[in-house]
N, C-alpha and C positions, 0 to 999 in steps of 0.2 A: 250291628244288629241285623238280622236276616231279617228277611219279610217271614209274617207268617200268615201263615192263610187259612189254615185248617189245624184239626189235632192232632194229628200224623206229624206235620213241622214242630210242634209242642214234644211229639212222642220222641222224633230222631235228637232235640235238644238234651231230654231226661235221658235218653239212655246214654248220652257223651257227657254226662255231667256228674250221675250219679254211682256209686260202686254198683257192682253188677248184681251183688246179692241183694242191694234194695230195691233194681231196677227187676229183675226177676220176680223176686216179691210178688211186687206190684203185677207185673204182666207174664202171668202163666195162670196155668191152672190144674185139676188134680190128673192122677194118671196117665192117660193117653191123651188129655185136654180135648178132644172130642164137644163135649158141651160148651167148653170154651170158645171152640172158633164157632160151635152152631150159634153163640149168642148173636156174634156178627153177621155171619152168612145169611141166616134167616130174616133181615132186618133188609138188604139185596135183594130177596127175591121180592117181596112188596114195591111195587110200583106207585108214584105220584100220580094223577089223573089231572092233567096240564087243562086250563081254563082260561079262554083271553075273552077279552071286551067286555070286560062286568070293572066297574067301579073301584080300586086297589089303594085309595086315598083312606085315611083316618084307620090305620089299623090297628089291633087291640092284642097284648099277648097276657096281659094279666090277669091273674082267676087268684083264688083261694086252695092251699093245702092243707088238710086237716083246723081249718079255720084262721090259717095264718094267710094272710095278704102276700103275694107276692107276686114281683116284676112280672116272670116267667112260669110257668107249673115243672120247674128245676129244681134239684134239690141234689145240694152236697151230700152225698153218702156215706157212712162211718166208713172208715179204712184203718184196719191197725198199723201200727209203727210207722205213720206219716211223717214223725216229726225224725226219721232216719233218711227218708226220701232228700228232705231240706232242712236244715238246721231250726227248730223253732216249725215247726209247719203246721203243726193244728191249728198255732196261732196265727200265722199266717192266711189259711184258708178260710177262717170264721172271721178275719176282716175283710178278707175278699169280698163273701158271700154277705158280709151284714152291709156293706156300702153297694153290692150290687141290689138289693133287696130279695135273695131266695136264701132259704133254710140250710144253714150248716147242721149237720150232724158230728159227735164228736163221740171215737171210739173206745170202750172199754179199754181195750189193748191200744192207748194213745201213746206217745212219749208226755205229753203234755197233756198236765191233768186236768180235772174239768175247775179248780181252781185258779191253774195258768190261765186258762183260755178267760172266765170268767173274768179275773181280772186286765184281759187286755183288748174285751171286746163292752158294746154297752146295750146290744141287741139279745133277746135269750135264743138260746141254741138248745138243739135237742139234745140227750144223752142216749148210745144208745146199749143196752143191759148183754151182755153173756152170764149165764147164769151159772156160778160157781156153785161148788157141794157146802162149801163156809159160808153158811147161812147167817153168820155174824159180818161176813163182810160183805154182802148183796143187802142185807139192810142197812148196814153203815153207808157203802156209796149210792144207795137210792136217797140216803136222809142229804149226802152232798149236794146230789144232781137238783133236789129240792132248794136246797141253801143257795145255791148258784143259780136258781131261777129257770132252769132249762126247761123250753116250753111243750116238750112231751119227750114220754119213754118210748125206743124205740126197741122192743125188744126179738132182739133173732131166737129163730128155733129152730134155725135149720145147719147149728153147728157143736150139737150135742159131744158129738165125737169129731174127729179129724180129719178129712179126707188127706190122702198123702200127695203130696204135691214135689214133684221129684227135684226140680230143680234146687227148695230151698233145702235137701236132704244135701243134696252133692254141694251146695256153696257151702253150710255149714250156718245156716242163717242167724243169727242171736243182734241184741240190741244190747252195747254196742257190739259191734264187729270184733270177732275173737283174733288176735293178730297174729296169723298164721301168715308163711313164705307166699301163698297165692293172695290173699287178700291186701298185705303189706302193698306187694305189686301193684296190684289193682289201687287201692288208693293214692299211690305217688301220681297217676294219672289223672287224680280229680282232685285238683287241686282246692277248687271253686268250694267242692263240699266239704272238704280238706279246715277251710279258712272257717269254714261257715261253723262247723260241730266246736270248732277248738274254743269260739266266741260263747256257747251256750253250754247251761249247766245241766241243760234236758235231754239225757243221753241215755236215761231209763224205762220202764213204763211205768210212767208218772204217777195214774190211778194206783196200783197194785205195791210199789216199792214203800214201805212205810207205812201202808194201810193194813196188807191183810198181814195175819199173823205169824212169825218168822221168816220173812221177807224183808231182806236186807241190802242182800245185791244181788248179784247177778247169777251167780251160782244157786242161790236159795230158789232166786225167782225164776228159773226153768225147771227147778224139780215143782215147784210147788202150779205151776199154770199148767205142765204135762198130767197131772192127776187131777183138779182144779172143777172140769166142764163139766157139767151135773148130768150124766146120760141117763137121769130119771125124771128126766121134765116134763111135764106132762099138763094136763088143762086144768088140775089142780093145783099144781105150784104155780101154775103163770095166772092164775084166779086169787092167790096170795098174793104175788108180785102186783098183781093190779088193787088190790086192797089200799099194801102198803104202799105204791105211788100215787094213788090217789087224783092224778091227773091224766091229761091224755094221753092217751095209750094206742102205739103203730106198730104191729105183727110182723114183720119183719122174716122170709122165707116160704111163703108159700107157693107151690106151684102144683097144687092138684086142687079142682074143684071140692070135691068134699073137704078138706081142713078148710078150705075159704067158707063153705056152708059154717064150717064149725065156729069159725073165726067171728064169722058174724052174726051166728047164735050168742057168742060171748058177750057181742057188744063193740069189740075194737071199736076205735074212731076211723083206724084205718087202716088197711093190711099192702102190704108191698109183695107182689107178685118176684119171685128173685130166685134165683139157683144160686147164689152165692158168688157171683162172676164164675160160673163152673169150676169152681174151687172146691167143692162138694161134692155131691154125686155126678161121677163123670158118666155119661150114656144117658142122663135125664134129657128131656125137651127145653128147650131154647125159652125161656121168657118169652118174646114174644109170640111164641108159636101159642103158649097154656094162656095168654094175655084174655083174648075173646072167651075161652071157656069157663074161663074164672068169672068172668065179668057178666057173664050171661048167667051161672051160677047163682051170684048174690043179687043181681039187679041194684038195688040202689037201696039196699039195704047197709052196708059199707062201702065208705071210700076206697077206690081202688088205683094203687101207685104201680108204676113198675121200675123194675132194677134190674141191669145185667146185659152188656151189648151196645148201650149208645153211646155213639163217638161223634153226633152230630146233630145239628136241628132237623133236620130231615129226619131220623132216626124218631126224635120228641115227638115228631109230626104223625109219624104212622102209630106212634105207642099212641098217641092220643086220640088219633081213627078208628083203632081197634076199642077202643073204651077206657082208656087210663084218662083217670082225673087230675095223674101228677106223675113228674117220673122224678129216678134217683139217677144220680152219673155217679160213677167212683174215676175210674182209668182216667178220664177223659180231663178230670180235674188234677187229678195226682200228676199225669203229664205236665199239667202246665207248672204246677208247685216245682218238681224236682228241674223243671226248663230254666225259671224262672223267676220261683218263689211267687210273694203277694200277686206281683204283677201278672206271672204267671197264669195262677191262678184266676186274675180277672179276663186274661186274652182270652183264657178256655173257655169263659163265659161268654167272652161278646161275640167270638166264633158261633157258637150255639146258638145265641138270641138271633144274630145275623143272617143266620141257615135255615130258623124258624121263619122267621119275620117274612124274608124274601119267599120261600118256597110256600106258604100259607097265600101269598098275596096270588103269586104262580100258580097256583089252583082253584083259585077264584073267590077267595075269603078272607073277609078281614079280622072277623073275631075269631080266637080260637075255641072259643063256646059252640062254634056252630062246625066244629070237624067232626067229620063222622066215617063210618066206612068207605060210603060214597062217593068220597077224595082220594079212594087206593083201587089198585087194579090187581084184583087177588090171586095169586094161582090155583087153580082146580081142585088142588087137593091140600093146599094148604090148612083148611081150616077142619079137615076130617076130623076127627074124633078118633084116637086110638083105643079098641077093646080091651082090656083088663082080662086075662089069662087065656085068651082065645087067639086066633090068626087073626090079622086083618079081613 
């Protein structure tokens, strides 16, 4: 077993373990990926503000997300076809996350449906909604996500339509793996996830296969998810969808101040600050760049999460400086799943608490209640304001 130290050592695991179309998947983004590496980069330029001889004993990482208790303000972020990364992996990663104490999220596009997970965790997990045209089966899996106890809806709106993401165009992407001369290859090399899929019988997308209507296999269910994504959604279907789930409800997508106005004119519980891991609009601004603007926006009118770029506690530490009440990881867990599975999954965790922990105490604080911008060292033009149809 290697030492691991960080999620980089999790990352060079997943990509020697898993076929290259799932490991792609996971770590690309759409067109030129541009917003993709800004999620990272811009995360670099923020500076720690280093603090000695103050008191670093007794220190605190747990707060509340959307009124859930938790170790950390971490939170597993929905990821589709997880359970292709590792054999079984939704379930995998919702026991990770329910023995660490932070919030699994569990995706639409899962291989394992919110019935598997349900049954093999005992903690509720969120769900979280892509909103189809078959408005019989968006209220069928909202009546599930209710039956399985999942403790809020998390619904994205920032994937109406499909940004084109080149990589899974050219592997040929499908769940399972269509078995063509390059792929065949490629799997005689991973052996591990080889052994792993042959043991499990969740090699579909679990929610949708059997659910919606003439979805059978696999051929049904790429024509029907390719025409599927509702590109008329708008603040009165998702005023519906919040009707009929009836519980709490996390927005999921935004990254411009005014829909955050809007979001919390609505009501949300809680909105997630997210470019979608730049998987979406390629050329938008980085999460944490729109992080403060949004947040200065609603004030403390809604909870404010962020998603998209962290790969470490330090990362946690500046989103929470800038004003997030809670962040989401996707990559960073997904790494350790396809590394390593469960366990996987929990190194990626303790990395992160551990990068928190220590770099909070490193700056002279023991609760994370009490971070604020104060603790970063910003650059000049970092937090400018870009104008809407005019020059800078």
């Amino acid at each position: 077993m290697p030492v691991i130290t960080c999620i980089d050592d999790l990352k060079r695991m997943h990509r020697a373990r898993t076929p290259k179309m799932f490991y792609d998947y996971a770590e690309s983004g759409s067109y030129t990926e541009q917003t993709f590496r800004d999620n990272t980069t811009d995360f670099a330029q923020l500076k720690l503000r280093q603090k000695v001889a103050v008191d670093m004993s007794d220190r605190r990482l747990s707060r509340q997300m959307a009124g859930q208790a938790v170790t950390m303000p971490v939170a597993l972020a929905p990821v589709g076809m997880t359970g292709m990364q590792h054999a079984d992996g939704e379930i995998h990663a919702a026991r990770a996350a329910e023995k660490f104490g932070v919030p699994f999220c569990l995706s639409t596009m899962s291989i394992c449906s919110i019935e598997d997970v349900a049954a093999h965790t005992t903690a509720p997990f969120m769900f979280q909604l892509y909103v189809m045209k078959d408005q019989d089966f968006v209220a069928a899996i909202i009546e599930r996500a209710k039956a399985a106890n999942c403790s809020a809806l998390v619904l994205t709106l920032d994937l109406q339509i499909l940004g084109q993401r080149h990589k899974d165009l050219k592997n040929g992407l499908s769940a399972p793996p269509k078995m063509t001369l390059p792929t065949m290859l490629d799997l005689s090399t991973r052996w591990r996830w080889g052994m792993g899929m042959l043991k499990t019988k969740r090699r579909f997308f679990g929610n949708i296969v059997g659910h919606a209507k003439g979805v059978g296999d696999t051929s049904s269910l790429m024509s029907w998810t390719a025409e599927q994504f509702d590109e008329r959604l708008d603040w009165d279907k998702i005023a519906r969808i919040r009707d009929m789930w009836g519980g709490k409800l996390i927005l999921k997508g935004i990254l411009d101040p005014e829909d955050a106005r809007m979001a919390a004119d609505f009501g949300a519980d809680a909105i997630i600050v997210s470019n979608h891991g730049g998987r979406q609009l390629d050329g938008a601004l980085s999460s944490i760049r729109m992080l403060p603007h949004i947040v200065k926006a609603v004030g403390d009118r809604v909870e404010v999460h962020m998603d998209s770029g962290i790969r470490s506690g330090q990362d946690v530490l500046k989103a929470l400086a800038l004003g997030a009440h809670g962040t989401w990881i996707g990559r960073a867990w997904l790494h350790g799943l396809g590394a390593m599975g469960e366990a996987g999954v929990t190194r990626a965790l303790e990395i992160i608490r551990k990068e928190l922990d220590i770099s909070m105490a490193l700056c002279g604080e023991r609760d994370l209640n009490y971070i604020g911008p104060e603790h970063l060292l910003i650059p000049r033009d970092f937090l400018d304001e870009y104008q809407i149809g005019q020059p800078a």
